[in-house]
C-alpha positions as a printed Julia matrix, in Angstrom:
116×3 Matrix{Float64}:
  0.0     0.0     0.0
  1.04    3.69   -0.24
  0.21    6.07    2.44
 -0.96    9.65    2.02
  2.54   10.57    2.69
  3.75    8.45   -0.22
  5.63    5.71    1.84
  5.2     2.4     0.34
  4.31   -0.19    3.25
  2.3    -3.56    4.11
 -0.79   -3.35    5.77
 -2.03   -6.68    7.68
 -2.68   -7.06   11.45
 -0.97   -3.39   11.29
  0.81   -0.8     9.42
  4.4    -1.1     8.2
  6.06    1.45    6.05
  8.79   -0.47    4.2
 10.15    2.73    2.26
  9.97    5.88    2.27
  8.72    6.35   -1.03
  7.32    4.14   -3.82
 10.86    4.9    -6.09
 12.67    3.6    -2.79
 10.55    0.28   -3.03
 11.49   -0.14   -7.04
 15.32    0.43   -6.44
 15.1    -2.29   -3.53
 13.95   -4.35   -5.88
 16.48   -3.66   -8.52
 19.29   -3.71   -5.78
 18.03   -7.53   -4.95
 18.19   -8.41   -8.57
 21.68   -6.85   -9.13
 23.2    -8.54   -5.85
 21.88  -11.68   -6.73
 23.61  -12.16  -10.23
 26.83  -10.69   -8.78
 27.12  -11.86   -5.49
 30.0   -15.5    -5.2
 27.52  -15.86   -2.02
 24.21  -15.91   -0.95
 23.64  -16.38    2.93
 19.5   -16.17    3.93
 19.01  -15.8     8.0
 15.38  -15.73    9.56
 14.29  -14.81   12.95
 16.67  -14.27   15.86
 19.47  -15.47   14.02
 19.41  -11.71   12.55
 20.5   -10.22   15.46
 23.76  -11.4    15.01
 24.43   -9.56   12.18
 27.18   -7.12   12.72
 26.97   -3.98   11.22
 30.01   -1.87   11.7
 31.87   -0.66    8.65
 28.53   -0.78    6.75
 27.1     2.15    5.49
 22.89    2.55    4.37
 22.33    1.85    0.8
 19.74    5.8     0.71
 18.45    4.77   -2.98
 16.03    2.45   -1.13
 15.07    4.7     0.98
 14.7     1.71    3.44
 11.97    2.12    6.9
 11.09   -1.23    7.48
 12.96   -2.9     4.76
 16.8    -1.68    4.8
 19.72   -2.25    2.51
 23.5    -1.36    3.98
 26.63   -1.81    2.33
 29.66   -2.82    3.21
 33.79   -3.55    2.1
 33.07   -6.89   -0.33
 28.68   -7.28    0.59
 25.7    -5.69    0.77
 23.2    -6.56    3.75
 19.31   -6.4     3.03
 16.94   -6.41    6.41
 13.57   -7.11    5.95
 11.7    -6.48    8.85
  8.36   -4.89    7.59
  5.96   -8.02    7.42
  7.19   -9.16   10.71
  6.37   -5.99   12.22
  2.73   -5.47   10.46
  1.65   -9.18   11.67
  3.6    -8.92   15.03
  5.38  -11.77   13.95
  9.58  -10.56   15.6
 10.64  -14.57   14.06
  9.15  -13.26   10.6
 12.38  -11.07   10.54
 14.58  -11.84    6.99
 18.28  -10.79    6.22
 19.95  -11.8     3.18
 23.75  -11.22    2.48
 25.09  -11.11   -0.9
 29.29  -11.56   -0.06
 32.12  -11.66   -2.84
 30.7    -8.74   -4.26
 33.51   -6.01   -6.64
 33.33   -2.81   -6.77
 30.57   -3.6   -10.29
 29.13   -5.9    -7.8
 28.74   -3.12   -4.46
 27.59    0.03   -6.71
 26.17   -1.05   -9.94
 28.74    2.32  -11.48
 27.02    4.13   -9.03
 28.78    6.03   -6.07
 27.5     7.64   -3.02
 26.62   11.32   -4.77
 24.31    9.44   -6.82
């Protein structure tokens, strides 16, 4: 769904803004496609096993505009948290990160650096 602020989210036992706008949805979605035919590796956790993800060194992927749903990137990987549908059905275990390792410099930035 799209709010009347323009944030694209998922609506079930509650709201969950994903992204902040419907363009940060799309280039998700183009990010996942990217990192998946680039990425040497393709690790999927669920539930509490995301917690241990550690963070440091990575830096927000702002294209996606991520709420919810985030995208970071890092020295050789790029992190994707999807936390939005666990959050609109209450469901914390419903919690998905994916990490796309072995990734170049092609691979982390798709030609594109951090002025855009």
């Amino acid at each position: 769904m799209i709010s009347p602020s323009g944030e694209f989210g998922i609506q079930a036992e509650g709201w969950a803004p994903l992204h902040a706008t419907v363009e940060g949805w799309v280039e998700s979605l183009a990010l996942a496609h990217h990192a998946s035919t680039w990425a040497e590796q393709v690790t999927k956790l669920v539930g509490d096993d995301v917690d241990g993800i550690e963070l440091n060194g990575y830096a927000p992927v702002r294209e996606v505009k991520g709420l919810a749903d985030t995208w970071w990137r890092g020295p050789d990987s790029l992190v994707a948290l999807y936390s939005g549908e666990a959050a609109s059905l209450d469901f914390p275990r419903g919690r998905i990160a994916v990490i796309y390792s072995g990734l170049d410099e092609w691979g982390l930035r798709g030609g594109v650096d951090d002025d855009g």
